[in-house]
N, C-alpha and C positions, 0 to 999 in steps of 0.2 A: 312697212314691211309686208302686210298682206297682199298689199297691190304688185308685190314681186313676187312671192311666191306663188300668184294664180296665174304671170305669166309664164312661168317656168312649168308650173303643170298645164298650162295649153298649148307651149310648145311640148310637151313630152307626148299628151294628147295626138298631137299633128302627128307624129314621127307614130304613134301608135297606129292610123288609120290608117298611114301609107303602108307601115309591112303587113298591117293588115289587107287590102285590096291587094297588094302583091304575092302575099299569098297565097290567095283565093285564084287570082289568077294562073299559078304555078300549077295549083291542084287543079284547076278546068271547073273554078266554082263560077258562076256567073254571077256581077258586082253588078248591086242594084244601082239604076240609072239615077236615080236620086239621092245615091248614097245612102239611105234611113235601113238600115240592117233590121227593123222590128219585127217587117213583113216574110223574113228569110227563118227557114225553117230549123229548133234548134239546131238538129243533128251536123246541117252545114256550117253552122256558127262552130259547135264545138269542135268540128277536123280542122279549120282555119286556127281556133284557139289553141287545139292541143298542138297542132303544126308550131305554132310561134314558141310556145313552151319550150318546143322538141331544138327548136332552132335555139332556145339563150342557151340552153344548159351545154 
């Protein structure tokens, strides 16, 4: 049973990073070429995050 539910949270994962980058794109954030978000600075993190919020509700 555990081995299916870690798939199911990495596919929700995947689907998380894509609106994630599609986002950022929207807003003119520039997506690191490596993908690794650590080196990006909060305040960008959190317009991308509050963006996705702003978009489920």
């Amino acid at each position: 049973m555990r081995a299916i539910s870690a798939k199911i949270n990495t596919k929700s994962r995947d689907v998380d990073i894509k609106s994630r980058t599609e986002l950022a794109k929207e807003l003119g954030i520039e997506i690191p070429k490596d993908g690794y978000w650590g080196d990006v600075p909060s305040k960008l993190c959190g317009i991308v995050g509050g963006a996705k919020e702003e978009k489920r509700s």
